[in-house]
C-alpha angles and dihedrals in degrees: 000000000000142000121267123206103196138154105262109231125200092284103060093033097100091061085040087062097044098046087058084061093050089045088048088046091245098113088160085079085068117138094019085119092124095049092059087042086071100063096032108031091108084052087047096048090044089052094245089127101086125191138174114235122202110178080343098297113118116248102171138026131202124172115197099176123177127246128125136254120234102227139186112294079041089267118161102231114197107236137176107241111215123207149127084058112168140144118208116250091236088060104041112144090020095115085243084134095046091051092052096051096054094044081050091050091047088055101055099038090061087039095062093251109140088179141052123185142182148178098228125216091212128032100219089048116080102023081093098048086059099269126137135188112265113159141017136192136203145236116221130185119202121205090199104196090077086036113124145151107248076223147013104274124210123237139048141260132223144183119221131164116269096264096058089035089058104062090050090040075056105055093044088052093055103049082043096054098045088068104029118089114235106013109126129195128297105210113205100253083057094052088050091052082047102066102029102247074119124060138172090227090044096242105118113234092195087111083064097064133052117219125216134199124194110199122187118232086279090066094244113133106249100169131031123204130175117186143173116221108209127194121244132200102286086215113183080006085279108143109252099157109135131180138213112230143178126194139174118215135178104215136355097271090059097043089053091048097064093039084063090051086061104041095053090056112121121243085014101133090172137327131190131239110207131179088045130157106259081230100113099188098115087066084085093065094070124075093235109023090184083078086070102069127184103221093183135357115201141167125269125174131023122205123207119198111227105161098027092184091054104040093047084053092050094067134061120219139234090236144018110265150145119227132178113198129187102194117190115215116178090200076053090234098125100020114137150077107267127182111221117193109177147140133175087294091063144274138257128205139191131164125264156189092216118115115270124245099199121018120199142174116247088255101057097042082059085050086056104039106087096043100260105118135040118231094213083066096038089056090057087063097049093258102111131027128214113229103175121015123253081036093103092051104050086043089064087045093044103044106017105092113209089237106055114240109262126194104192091170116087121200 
């Protein structure tokens, strides 16, 4: 019998689900179905959750759930969010992937998204299906008894319990989100799992965590942090306990200040901020940034061009500029020359017979789409040719942003 590629509708979710913790090899998570219907069941109903049947078991998941990517201008660009992507190990080299992405791109082409994108598992594997590397985040590690602000900062912090927490975490996600490339959008139910007043197993981790506000001198919240404390070793009776925290801040002042709350905590020997913009610029407001160390910096989401016309337009750009781009797309989504011309009041893009002056692979056009590569590096690397000279240059002024993108939120 073979292989069917179809949209998965509420009756067939929970294998679905627990197809996805085979595929991600937890098959403890097993039978938590109704747990994830709660965040996706308006993708489910609308056939976004996609699933490879083989005698009507399902062999291969593939989630391409809608939401929409914060870009450069501060527009709102409706994507396909991929996740949940797995392939049985009984049905490994079959294509089933393959299958699943196109049915996804499909998807999302009739459905108006010029853009999927995706957090991948594994980096080879979703350059050839058209993804390129857009973002990163870092890890950083605080020894907090040389820790210091380079200055008195204004503003207080406070502590609240998670339900109150949530509506003003809310507020300062979605101003920061609003100018910050490549942050996409947190529904409720995610910020409930968040912060563990939902569980798969129903018993609510929220007591684990502490929750933090930073509020301005006007008394609005301009920065969210949850951490968990954890108690070291006490060797010697010499306080070592050390906590794991995220947090979500609009500006540097905000982000330091609740650094600070953390580093005069007593008993508190180091903690760890993970899920952090890799810019680094709030390190100048303590007196020793070397305190402040970034223990690893890794990528986070992939972008994959699917309407170039529409997605180029969707963005502004750093400078004025003309471009013409000849982008080559094997699945034939993004193939085309196009002429951009574009600056920071917007672009417009049409397709074209005129000689390129850069040519570039679908992939690296969706490296280059949120401003954090240069082309001129990515071209030392064969990524990028230079058509006519000077083109290389005026991409890196046209499409790199000063801030790099940041996409705090994983899915």
């Amino acid at each position: 019998m073979p292989l069917e590629i179809t949209a998965v509708g509420d009756a067939g979710f929970d294998d679905f689900c627990d197809a996805v913790e085979v595929g991600m090899n937890r098959p403890g998570g097993r039978g938590h179905g109704p747990f994830q219907r709660g965040l996706f069941a308006a993708d489910v109903a609308a056939g976004r959750a996609i699933g490879a049947h083989d005698g009507g078991r399902v062999v291969g998941t593939f989630g391409n759930y809608r939401n929409t990517l914060a870009v450069p201008g501060g527009a709102a660009v409706p994507v396909g969010a991929v996740t949940a992507v797995t392939v049985a190990p009984t049905h490994r080299r079959r294509g089933i992937l393959t299958a699943m992405a196109a049915t996804a791109f499909r998807q999302s082409a009739d459905a108006g998204e010029p853009l999927s994108i995706l957090i991948p598992a594994e980096w080879p594997i979703y350059g050839r299906f058209g993804y390129g590397h857009a973002t990163d985040e870092a890890c950083y590690t605080f020894q907090t008894d040389r820790c210091a602000p380079v200055r008195p900062l204004p503003g207080t912090v406070e502590l609240a319990p998670a339900e109150e927490w949530i509506p003003e975490a809310e507020a300062v996600y979605g101003r920061l989100r609003a100018t910050t490339p490549g942050a996409i959008e947190r529904s409720a139910m995610w910020w409930r799992r968040e912060t563990g007043l939902e569980t798969r197993d129903g018993k609510p981790t929220d007591k684990e965590w502490l929750y933090a506000l930073y509020r301005d001198d006007a008394g609005t919240a301009r920065g969210a942090a949850y951490y968990k404390p954890e108690e070291g070793t006490w060797e010697g009776l010499v306080p070592d306990d050390t906590a794991e925290a995220y947090m979500i801040a609009e500006d540097y002042v905000a982000r330091v200040r609740l650094l600070q709350f953390l580093w005069e905590q007593d008993w508190l020997a180091t903690f760890t901020v993970d899920k952090c913009p890799v810019d680094d610029t709030w390190r100048h407001l303590m007196a020793d940034p070397r305190r402040a160390r970034q223990k690893q910096r890794y990528d986070v989401l992939w972008v994959r061009v699917l309407d170039t016309v529409a997605a180029l337009q969707a963005r502004t750009y750093e400078g004025e500029g003309r471009l013409v781009l000849a982008v080559t797309d094997p699945a034939g989504y993004a193939e085309g020359v196009y002429a951009l011309e574009g600056g920071p009041a917007g672009a417009s893009v049409r397709r074209t017979t005129q000689t390129p002056d850069l040519t570039l692979p679908v992939q690296t056009l969706g490296a280059l789409y949120l401003g954090n590569h240069a082309a001129t590096a990515l071209s030392r690397v064969g990524e990028v040719t230079e058509e006519r000279p000077g083109a290389l240059a005026l991409a890196d002024r046209m499409f790199k942003t000063a801030i790099p993108p940041y996409c705090v939120t994983w899915f």
